[in-house]
PyMOL Python script that loads the backbone (N, CA, C, O; Angstrom):
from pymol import cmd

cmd.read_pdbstr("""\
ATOM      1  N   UNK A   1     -95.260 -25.582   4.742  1.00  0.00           N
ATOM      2  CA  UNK A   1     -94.398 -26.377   5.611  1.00  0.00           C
ATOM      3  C   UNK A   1     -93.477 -25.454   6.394  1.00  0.00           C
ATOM      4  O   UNK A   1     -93.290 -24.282   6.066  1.00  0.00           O
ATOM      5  N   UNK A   2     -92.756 -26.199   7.728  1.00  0.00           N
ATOM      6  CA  UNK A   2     -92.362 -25.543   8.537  1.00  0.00           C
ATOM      7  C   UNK A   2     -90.900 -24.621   7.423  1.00  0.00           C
ATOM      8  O   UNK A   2     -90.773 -23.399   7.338  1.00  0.00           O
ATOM      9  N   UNK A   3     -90.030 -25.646   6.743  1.00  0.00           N
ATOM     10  CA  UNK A   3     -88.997 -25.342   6.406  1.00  0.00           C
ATOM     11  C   UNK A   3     -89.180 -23.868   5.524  1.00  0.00           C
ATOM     12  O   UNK A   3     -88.207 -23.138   5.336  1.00  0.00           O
ATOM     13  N   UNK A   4     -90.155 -23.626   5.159  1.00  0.00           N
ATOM     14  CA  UNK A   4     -90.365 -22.232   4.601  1.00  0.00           C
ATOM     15  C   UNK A   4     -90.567 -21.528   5.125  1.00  0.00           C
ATOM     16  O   UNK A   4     -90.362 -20.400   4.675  1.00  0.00           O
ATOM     17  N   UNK A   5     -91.047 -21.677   6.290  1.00  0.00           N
ATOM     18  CA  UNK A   5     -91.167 -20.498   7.037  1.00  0.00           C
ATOM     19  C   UNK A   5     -89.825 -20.185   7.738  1.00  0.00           C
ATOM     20  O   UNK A   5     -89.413 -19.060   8.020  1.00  0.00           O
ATOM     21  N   UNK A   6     -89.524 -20.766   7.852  1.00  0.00           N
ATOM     22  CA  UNK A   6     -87.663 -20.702   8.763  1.00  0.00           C
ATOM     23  C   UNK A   6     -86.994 -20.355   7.429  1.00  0.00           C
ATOM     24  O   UNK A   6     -85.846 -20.670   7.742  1.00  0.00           O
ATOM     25  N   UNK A   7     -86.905 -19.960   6.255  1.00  0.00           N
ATOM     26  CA  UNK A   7     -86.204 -20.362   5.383  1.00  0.00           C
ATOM     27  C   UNK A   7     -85.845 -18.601   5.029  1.00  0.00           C
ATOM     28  O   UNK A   7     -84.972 -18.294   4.217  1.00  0.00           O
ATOM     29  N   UNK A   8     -86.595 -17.662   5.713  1.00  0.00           N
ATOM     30  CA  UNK A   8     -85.862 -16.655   6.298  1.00  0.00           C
ATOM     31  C   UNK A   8     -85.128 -16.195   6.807  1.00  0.00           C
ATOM     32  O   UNK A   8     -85.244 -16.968   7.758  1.00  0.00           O
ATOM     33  N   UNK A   9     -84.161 -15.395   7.192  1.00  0.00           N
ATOM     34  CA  UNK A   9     -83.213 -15.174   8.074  1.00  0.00           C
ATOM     35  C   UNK A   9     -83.524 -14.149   9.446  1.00  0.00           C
ATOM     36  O   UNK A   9     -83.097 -14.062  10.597  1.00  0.00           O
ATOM     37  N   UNK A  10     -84.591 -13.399   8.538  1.00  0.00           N
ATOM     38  CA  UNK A  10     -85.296 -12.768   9.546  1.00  0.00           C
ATOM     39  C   UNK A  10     -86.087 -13.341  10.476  1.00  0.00           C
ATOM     40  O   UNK A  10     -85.880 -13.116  11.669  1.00  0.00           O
ATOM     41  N   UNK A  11     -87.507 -14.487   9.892  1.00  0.00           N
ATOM     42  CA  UNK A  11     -87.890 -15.433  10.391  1.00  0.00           C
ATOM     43  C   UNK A  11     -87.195 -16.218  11.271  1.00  0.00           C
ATOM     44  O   UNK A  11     -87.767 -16.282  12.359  1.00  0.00           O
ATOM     45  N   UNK A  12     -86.009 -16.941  11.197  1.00  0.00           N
ATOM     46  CA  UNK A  12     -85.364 -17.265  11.891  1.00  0.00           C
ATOM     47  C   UNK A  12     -85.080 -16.580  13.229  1.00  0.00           C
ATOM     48  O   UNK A  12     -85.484 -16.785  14.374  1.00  0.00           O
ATOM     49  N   UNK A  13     -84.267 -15.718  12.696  1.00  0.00           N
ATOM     50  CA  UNK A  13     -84.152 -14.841  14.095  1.00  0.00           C
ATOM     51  C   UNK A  13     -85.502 -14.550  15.212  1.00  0.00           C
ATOM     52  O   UNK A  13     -85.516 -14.394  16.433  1.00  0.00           O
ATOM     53  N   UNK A  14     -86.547 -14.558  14.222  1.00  0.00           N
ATOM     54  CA  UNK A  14     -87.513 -14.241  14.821  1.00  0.00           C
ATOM     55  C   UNK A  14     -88.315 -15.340  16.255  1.00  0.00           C
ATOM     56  O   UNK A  14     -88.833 -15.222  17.365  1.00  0.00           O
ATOM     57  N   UNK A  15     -87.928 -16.395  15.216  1.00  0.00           N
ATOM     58  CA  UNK A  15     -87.852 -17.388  15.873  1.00  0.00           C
ATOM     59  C   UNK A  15     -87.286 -18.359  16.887  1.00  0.00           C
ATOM     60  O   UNK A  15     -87.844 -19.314  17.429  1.00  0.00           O
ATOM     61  N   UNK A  16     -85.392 -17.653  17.094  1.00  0.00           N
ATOM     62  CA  UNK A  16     -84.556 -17.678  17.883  1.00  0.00           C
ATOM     63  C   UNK A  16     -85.336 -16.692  19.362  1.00  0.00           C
ATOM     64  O   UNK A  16     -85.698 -17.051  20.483  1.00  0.00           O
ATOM     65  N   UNK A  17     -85.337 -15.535  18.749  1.00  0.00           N
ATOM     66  CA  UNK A  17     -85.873 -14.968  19.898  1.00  0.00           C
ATOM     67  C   UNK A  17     -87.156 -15.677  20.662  1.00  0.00           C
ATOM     68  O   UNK A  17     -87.293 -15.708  21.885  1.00  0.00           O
ATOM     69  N   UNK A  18     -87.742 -16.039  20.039  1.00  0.00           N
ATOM     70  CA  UNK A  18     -88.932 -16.531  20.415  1.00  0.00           C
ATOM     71  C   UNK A  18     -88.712 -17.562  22.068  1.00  0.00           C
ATOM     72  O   UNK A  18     -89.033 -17.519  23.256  1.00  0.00           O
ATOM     73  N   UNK A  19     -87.715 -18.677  20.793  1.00  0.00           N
ATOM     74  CA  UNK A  19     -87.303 -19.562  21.372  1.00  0.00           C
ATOM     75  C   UNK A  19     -86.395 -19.404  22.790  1.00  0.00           C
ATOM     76  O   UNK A  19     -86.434 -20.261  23.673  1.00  0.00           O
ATOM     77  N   UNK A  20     -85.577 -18.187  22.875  1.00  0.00           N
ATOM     78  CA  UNK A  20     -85.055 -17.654  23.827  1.00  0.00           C
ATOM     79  C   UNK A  20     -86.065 -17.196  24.995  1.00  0.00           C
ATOM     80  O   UNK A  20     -85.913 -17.343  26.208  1.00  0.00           O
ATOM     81  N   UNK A  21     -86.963 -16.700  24.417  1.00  0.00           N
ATOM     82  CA  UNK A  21     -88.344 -15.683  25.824  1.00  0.00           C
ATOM     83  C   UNK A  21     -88.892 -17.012  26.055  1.00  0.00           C
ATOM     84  O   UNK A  21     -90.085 -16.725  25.958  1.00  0.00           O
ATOM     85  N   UNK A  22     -88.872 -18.105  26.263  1.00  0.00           N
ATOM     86  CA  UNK A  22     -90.245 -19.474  26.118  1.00  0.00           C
ATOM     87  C   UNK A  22     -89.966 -19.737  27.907  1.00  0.00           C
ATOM     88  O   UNK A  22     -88.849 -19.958  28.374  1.00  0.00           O
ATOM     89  N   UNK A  23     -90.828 -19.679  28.464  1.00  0.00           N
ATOM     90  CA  UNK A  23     -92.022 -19.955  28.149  1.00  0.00           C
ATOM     91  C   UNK A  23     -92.812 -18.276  28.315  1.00  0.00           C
ATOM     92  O   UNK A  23     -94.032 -18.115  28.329  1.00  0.00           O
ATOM     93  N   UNK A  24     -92.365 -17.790  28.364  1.00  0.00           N
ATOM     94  CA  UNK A  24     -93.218 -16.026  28.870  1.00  0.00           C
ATOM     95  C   UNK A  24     -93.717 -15.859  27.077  1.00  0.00           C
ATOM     96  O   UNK A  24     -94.844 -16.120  26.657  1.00  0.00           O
ATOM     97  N   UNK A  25     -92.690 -15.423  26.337  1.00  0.00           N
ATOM     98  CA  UNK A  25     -93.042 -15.543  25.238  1.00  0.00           C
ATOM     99  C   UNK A  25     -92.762 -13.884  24.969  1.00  0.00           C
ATOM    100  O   UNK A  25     -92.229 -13.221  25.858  1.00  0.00           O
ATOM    101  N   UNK A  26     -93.229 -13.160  23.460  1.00  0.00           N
ATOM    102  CA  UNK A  26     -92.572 -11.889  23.765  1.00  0.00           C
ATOM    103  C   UNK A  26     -93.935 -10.880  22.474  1.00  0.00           C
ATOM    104  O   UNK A  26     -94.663 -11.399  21.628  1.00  0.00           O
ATOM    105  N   UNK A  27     -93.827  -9.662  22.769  1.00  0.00           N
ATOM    106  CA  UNK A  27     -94.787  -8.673  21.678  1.00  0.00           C
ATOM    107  C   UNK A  27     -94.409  -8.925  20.514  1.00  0.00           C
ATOM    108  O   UNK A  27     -93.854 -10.009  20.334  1.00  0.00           O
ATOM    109  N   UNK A  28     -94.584  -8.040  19.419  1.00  0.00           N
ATOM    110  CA  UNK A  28     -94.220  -7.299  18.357  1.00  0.00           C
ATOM    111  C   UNK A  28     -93.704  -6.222  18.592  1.00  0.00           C
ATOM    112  O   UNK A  28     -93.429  -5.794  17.470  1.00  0.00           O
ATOM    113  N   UNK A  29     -93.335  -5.372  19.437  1.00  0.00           N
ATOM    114  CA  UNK A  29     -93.153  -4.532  19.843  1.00  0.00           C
ATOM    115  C   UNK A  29     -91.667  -4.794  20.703  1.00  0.00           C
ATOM    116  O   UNK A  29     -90.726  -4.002  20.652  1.00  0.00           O
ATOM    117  N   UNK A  30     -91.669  -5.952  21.423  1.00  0.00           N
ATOM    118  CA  UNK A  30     -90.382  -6.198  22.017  1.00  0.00           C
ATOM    119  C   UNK A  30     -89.132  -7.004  20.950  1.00  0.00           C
ATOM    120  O   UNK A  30     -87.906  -7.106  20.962  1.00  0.00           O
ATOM    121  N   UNK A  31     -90.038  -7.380  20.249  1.00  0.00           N
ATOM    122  CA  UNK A  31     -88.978  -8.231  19.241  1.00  0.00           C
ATOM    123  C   UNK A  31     -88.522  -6.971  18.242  1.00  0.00           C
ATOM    124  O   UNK A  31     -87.383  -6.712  17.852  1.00  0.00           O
ATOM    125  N   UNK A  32     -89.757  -6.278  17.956  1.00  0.00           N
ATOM    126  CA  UNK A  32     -89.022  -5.401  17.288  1.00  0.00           C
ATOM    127  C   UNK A  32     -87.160  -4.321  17.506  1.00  0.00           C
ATOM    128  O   UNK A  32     -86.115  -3.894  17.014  1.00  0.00           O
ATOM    129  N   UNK A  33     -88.250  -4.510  18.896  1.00  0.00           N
ATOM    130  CA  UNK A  33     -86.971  -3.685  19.897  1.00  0.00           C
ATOM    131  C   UNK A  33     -85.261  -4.422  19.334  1.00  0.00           C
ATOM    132  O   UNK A  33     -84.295  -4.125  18.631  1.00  0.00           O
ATOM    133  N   UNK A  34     -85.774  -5.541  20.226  1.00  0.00           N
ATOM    134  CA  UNK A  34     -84.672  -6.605  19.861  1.00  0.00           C
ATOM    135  C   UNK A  34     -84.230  -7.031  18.939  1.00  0.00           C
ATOM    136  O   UNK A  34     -83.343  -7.871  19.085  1.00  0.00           O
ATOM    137  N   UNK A  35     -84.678  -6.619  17.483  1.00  0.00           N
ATOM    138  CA  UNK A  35     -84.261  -7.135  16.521  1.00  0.00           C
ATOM    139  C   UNK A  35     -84.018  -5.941  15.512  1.00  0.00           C
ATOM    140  O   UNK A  35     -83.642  -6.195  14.368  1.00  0.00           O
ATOM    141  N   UNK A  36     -84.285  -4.310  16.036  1.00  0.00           N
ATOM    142  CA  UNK A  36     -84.074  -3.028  15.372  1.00  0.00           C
ATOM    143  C   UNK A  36     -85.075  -3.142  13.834  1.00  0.00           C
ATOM    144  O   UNK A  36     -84.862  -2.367  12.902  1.00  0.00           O
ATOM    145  N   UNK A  37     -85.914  -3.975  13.787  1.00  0.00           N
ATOM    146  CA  UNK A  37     -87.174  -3.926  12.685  1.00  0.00           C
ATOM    147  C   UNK A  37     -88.263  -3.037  12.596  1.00  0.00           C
ATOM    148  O   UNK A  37     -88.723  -2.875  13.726  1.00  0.00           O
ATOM    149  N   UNK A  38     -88.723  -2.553  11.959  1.00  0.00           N
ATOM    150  CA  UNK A  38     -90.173  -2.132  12.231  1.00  0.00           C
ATOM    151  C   UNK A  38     -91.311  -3.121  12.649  1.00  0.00           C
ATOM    152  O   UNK A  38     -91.604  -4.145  12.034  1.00  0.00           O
ATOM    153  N   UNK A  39     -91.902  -2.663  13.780  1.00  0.00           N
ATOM    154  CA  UNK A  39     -92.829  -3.615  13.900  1.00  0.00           C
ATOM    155  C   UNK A  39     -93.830  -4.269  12.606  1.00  0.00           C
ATOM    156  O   UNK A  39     -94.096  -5.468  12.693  1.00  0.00           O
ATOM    157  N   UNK A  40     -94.267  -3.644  11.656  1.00  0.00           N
ATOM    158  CA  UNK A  40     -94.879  -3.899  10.875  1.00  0.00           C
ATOM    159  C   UNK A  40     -94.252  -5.316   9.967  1.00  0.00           C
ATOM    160  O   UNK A  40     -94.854  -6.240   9.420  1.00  0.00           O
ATOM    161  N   UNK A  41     -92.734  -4.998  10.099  1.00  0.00           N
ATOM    162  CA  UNK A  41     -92.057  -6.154   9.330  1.00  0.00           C
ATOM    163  C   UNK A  41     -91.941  -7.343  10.319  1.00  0.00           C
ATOM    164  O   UNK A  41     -92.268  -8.490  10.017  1.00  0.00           O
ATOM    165  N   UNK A  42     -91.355  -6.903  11.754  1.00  0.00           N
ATOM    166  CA  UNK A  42     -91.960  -8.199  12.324  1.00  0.00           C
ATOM    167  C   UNK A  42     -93.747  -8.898  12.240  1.00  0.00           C
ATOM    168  O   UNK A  42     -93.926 -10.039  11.814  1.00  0.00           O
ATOM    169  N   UNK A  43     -94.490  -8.341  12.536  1.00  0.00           N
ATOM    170  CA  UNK A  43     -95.497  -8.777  12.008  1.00  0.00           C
ATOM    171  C   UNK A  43     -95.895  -9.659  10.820  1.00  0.00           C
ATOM    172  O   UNK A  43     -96.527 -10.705  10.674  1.00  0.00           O
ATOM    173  N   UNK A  44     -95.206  -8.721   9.974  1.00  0.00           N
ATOM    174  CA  UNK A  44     -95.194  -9.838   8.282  1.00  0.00           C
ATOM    175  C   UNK A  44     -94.625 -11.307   8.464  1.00  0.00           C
ATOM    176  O   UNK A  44     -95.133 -12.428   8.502  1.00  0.00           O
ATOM    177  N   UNK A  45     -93.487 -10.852   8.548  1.00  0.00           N
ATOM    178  CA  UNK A  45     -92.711 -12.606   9.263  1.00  0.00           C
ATOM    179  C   UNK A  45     -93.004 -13.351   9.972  1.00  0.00           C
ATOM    180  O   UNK A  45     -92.675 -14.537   9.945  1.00  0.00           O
ATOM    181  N   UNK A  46     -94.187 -12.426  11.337  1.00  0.00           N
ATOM    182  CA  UNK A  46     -94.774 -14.038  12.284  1.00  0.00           C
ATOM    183  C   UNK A  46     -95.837 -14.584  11.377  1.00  0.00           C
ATOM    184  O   UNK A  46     -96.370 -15.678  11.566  1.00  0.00           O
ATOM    185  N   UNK A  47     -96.069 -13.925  10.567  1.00  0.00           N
ATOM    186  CA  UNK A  47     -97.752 -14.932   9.889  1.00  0.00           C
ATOM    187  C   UNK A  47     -97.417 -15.919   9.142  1.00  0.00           C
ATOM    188  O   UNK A  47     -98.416 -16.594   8.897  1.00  0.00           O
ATOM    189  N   UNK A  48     -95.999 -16.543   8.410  1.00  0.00           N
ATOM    190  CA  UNK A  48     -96.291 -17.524   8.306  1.00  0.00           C
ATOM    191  C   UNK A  48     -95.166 -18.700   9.331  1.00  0.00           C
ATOM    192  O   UNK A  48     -94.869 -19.849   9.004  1.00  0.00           O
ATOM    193  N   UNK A  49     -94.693 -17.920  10.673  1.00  0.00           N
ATOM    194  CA  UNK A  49     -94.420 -18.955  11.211  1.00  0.00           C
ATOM    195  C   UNK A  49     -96.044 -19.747  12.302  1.00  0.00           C
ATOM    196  O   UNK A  49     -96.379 -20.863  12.701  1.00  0.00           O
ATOM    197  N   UNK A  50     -96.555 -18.423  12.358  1.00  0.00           N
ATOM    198  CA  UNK A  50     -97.992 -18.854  12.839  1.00  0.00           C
ATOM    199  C   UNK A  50     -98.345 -19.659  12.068  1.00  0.00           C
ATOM    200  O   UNK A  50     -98.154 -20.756  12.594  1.00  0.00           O
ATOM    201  N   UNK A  51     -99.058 -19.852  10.410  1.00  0.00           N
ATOM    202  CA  UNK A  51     -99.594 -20.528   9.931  1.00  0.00           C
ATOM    203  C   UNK A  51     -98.779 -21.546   9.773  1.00  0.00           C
ATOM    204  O   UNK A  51     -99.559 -22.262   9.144  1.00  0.00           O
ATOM    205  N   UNK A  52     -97.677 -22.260   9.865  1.00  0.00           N
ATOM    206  CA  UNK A  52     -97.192 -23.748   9.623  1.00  0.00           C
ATOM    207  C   UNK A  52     -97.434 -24.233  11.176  1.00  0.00           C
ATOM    208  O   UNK A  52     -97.458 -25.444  11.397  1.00  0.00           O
ATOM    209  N   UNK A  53     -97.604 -23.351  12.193  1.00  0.00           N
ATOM    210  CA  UNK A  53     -97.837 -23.688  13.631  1.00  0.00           C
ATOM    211  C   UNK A  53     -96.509 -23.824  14.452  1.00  0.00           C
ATOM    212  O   UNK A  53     -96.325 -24.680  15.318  1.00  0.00           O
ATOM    213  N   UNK A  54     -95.585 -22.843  14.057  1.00  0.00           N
ATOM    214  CA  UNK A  54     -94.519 -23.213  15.261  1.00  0.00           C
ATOM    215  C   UNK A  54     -94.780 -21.828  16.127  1.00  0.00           C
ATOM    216  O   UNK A  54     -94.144 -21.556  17.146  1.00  0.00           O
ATOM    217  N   UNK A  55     -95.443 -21.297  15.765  1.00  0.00           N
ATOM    218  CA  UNK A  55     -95.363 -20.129  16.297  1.00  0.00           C
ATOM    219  C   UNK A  55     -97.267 -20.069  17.128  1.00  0.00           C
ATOM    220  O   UNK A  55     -98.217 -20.641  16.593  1.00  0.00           O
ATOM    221  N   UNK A  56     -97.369 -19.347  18.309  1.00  0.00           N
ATOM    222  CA  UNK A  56     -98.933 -19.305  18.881  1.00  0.00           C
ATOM    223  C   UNK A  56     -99.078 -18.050  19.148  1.00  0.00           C
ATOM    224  O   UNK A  56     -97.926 -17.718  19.426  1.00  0.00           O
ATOM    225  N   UNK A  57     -99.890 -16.901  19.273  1.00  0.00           N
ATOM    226  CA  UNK A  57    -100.255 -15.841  19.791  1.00  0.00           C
ATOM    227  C   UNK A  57    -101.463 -16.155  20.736  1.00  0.00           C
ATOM    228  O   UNK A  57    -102.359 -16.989  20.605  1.00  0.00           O
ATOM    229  N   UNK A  58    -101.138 -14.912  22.084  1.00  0.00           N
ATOM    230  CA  UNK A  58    -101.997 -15.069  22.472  1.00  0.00           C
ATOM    231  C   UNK A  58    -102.323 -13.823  22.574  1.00  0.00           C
ATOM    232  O   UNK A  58    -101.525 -13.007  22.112  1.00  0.00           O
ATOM    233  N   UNK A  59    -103.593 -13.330  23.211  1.00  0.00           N
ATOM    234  CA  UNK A  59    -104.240 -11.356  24.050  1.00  0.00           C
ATOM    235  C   UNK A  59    -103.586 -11.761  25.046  1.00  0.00           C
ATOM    236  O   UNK A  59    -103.269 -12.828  25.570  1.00  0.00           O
ATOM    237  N   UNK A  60    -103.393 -10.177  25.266  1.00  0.00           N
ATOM    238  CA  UNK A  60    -102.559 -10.350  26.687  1.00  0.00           C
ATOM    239  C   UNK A  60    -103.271  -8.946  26.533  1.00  0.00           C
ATOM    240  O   UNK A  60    -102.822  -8.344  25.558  1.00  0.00           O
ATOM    241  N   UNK A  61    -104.313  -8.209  27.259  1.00  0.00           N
ATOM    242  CA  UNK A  61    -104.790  -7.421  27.388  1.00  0.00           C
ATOM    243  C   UNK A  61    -105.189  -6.804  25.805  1.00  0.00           C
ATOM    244  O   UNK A  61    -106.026  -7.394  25.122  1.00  0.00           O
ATOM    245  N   UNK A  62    -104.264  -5.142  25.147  1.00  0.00           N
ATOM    246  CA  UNK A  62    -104.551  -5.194  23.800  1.00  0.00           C
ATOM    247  C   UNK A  62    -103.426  -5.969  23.798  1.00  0.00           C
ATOM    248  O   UNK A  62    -103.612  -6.819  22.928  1.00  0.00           O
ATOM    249  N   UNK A  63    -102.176  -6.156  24.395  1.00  0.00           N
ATOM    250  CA  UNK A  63    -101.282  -6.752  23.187  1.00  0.00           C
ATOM    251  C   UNK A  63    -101.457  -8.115  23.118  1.00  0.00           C
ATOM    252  O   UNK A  63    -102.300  -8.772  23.728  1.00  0.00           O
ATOM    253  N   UNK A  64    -100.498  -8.569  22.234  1.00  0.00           N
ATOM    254  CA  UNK A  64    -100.836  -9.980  21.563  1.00  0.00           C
ATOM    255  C   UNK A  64     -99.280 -10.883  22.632  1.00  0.00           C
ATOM    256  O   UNK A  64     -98.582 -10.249  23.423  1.00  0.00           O
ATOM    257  N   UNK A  65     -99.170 -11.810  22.450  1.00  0.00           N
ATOM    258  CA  UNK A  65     -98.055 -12.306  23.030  1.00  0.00           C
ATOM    259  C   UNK A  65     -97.778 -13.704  21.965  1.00  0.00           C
ATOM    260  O   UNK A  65     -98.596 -14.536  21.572  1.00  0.00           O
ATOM    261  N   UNK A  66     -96.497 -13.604  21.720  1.00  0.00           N
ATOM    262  CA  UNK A  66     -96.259 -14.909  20.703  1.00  0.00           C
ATOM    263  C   UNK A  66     -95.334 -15.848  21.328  1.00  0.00           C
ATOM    264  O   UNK A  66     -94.461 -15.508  22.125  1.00  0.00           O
ATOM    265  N   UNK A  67     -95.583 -17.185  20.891  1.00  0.00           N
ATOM    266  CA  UNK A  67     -94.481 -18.048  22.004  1.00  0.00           C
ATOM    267  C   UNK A  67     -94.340 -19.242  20.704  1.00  0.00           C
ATOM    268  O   UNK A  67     -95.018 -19.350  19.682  1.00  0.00           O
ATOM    269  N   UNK A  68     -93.509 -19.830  21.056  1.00  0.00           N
ATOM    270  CA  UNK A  68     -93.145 -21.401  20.137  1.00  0.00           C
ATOM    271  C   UNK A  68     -93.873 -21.936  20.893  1.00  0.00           C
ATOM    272  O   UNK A  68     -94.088 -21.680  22.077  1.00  0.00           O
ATOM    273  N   UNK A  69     -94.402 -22.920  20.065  1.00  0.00           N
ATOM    274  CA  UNK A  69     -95.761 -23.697  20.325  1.00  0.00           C
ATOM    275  C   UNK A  69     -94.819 -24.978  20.578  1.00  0.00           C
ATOM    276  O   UNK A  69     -94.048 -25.322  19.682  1.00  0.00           O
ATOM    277  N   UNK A  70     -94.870 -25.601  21.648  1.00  0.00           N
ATOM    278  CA  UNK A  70     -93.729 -26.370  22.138  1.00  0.00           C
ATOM    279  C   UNK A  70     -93.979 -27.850  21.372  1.00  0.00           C
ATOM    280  O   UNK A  70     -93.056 -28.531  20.925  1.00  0.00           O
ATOM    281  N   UNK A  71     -95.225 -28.171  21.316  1.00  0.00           N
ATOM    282  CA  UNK A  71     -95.591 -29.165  20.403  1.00  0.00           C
ATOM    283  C   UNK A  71     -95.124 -29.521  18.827  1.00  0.00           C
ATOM    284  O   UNK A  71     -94.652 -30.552  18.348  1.00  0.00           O
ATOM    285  N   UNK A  72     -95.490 -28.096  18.171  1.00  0.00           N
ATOM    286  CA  UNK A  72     -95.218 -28.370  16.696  1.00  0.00           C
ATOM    287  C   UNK A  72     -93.622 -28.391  16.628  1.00  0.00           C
ATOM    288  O   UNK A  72     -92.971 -29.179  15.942  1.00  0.00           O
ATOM    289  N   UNK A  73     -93.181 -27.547  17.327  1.00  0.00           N
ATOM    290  CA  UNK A  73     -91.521 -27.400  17.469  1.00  0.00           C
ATOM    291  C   UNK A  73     -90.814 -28.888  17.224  1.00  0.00           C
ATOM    292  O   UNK A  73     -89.960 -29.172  16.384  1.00  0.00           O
ATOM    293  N   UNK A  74     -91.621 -30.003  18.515  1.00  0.00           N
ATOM    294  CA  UNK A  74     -90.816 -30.962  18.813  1.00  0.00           C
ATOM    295  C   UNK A  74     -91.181 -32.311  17.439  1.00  0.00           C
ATOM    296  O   UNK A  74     -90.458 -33.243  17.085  1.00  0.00           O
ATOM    297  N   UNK A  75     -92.521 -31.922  16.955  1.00  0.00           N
ATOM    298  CA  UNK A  75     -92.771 -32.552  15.371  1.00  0.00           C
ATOM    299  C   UNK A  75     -92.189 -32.206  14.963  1.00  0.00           C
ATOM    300  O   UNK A  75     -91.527 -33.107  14.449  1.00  0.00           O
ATOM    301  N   UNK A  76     -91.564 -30.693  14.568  1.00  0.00           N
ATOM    302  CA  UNK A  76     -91.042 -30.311  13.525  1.00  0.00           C
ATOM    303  C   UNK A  76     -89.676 -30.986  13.599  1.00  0.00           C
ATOM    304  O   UNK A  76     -89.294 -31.426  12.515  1.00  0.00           O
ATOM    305  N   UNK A  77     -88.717 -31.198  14.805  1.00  0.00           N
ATOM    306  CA  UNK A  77     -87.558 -31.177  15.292  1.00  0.00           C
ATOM    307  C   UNK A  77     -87.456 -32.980  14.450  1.00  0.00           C
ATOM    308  O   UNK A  77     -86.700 -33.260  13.520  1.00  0.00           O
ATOM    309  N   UNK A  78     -88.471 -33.963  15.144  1.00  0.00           N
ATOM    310  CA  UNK A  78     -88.598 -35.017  14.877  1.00  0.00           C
ATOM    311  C   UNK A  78     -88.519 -35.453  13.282  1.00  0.00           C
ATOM    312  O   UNK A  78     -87.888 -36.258  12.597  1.00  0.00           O
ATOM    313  N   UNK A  79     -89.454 -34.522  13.116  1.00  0.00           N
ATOM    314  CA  UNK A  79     -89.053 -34.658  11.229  1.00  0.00           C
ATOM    315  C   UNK A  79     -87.938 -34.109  10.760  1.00  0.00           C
ATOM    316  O   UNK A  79     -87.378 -34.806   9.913  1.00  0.00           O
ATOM    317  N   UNK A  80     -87.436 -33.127  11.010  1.00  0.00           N
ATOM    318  CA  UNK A  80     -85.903 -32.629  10.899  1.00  0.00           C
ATOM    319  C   UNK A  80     -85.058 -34.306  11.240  1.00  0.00           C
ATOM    320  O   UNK A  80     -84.350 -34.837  10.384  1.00  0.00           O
ATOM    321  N   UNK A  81     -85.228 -34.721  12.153  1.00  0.00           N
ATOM    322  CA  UNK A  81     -83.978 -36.031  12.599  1.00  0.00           C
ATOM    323  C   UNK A  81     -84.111 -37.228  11.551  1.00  0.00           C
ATOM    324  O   UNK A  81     -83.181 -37.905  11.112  1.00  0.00           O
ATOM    325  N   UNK A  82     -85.739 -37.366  11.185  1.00  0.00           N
ATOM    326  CA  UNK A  82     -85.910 -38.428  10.216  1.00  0.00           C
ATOM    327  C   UNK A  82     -85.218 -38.357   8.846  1.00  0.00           C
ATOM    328  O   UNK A  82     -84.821 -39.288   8.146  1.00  0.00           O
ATOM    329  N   UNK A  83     -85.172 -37.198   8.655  1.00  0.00           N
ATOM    330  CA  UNK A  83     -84.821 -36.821   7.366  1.00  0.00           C
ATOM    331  C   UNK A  83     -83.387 -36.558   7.022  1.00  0.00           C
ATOM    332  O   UNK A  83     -82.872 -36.815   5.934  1.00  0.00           O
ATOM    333  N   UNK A  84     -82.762 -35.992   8.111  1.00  0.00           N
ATOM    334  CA  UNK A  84     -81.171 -36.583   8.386  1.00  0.00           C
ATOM    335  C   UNK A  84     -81.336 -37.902   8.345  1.00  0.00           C
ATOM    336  O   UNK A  84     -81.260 -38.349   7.200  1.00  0.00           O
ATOM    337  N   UNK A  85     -81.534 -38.692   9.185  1.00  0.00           N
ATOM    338  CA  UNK A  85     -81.407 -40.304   9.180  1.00  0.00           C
ATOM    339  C   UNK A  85     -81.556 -41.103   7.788  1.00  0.00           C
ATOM    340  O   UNK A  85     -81.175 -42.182   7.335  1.00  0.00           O
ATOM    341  N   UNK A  86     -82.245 -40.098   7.390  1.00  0.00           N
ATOM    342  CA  UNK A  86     -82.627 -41.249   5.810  1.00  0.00           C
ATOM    343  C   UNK A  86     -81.646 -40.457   4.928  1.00  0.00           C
ATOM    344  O   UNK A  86     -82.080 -40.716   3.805  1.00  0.00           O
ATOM    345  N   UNK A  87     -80.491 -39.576   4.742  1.00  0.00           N
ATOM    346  CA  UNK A  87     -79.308 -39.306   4.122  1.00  0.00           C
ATOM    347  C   UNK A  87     -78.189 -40.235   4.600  1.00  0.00           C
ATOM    348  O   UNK A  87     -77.396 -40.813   3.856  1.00  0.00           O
ATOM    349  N   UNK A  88     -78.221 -40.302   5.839  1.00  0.00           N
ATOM    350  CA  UNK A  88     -77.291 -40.805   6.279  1.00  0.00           C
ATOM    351  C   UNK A  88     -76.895 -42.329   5.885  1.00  0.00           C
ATOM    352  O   UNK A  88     -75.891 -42.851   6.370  1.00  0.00           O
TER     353      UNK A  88
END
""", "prot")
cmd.dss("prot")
cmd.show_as("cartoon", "prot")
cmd.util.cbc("prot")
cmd.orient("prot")
């Protein structure tokens, strides 16, 4: 589920940025930049925002390009509100 994958801080961030570059979207290599990580550790952290699907890669020649998948975002967002609503 999405909430585990966000349930990082790194992830998060990772995901802020993301959310910041949209719609261009950004490397492993630029986030790294931006976030002073090794690329290798960014890497680790997009695979499971990729696999719950908030996250998409694409080729962009060799490099890869990652963007928030604007769809799962706005499910995810939607289930985030339901679930407030039913505390409330």
């Amino acid at each position: 589920m999405c909430f585990a994958a966000l349930g990082s801080d790194v992830r998060l961030e990772i995901f802020r940025q993301l959310v910041d570059s949209s719609p261009t979207g950004l490397g492993p290599t630029a986030l790294s930049e931006l976030m002073g990580l090794p690329r290798n550790l960014i890497s680790y952290h997009l695979t499971p925002l990729r696999a719950c699907g908030l996250v998409a890669n694409e080729k962009d020649g060799r490099d890869v390009l990652y963007r928030v998948s604007q769809d799962a975002f706005a499910d995810f967002a939607i289930a985030v509100q339901r679930l407030m609503m039913r505390r409330a």
